[in-house]
N, C-alpha and C positions, 0 to 999 in steps of 0.2 A: 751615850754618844762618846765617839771617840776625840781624843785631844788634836786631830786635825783639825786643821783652820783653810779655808778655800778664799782663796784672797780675790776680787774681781775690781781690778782698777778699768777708772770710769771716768766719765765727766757728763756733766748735766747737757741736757739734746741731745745724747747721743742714740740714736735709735736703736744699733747691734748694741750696746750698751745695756738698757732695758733687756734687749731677748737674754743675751748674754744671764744678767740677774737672775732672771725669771727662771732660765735650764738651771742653773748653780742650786739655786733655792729651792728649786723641786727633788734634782740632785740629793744633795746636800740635809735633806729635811730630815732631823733623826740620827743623822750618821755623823755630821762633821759641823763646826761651825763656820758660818760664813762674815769675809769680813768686807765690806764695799770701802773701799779708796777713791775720792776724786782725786784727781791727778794735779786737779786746773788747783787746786787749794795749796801746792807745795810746788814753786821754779821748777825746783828738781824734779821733781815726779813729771813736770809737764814738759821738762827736757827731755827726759828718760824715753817716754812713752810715745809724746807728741803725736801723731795721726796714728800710733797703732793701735788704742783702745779700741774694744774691748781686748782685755790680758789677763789672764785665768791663771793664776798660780795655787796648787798645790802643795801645799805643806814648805811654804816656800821657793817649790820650781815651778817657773811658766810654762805651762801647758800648751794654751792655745792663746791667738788671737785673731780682731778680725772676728769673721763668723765663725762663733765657735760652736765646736762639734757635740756633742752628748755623749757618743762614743766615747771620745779621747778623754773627759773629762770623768768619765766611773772609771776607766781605766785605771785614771794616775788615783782618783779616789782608791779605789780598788789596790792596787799597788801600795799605797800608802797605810793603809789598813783603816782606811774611811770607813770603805763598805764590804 
């Protein structure tokens, strides 16, 4: 596995949230690690983010949010030397 890490800030009920996880994690399975953030557990984070979870960051850059894509996300994996 490579020292990428696939960041997916969250918060509990969130439904794109889960799908979100679930593409990262299948993604992600073997190649990079993944790391789940809730948001709602740090002000900050819930300021930061507030209604745009799910947010897919990459080795440190945001990728996607919202409904996120699978494409876009081996891409930057891909890019980053994930996959």
């Amino acid at each position: 596995m490579s020292g990428v890490v696939v960041t997916v800030y969250t918060r509990q009920g969130c439904g794109l949230c889960g799908q979100a996880e679930a593409l990262v994690a299948g993604l992600a399975e073997g190649r990079a690690a993944v790391e789940l953030v809730d948001v709602d557990a740090e002000p900050a984070l819930a300021e930061r983010y507030g209604p745009r979870v799910p947010v897919v960051a990459v080795a440190g850059v945001e990728v996607a949010e919202g409904v996120v894509d699978a494409a876009t996300v081996a891409e930057a994996l891909e890019a980053s030397g994930g996959i």
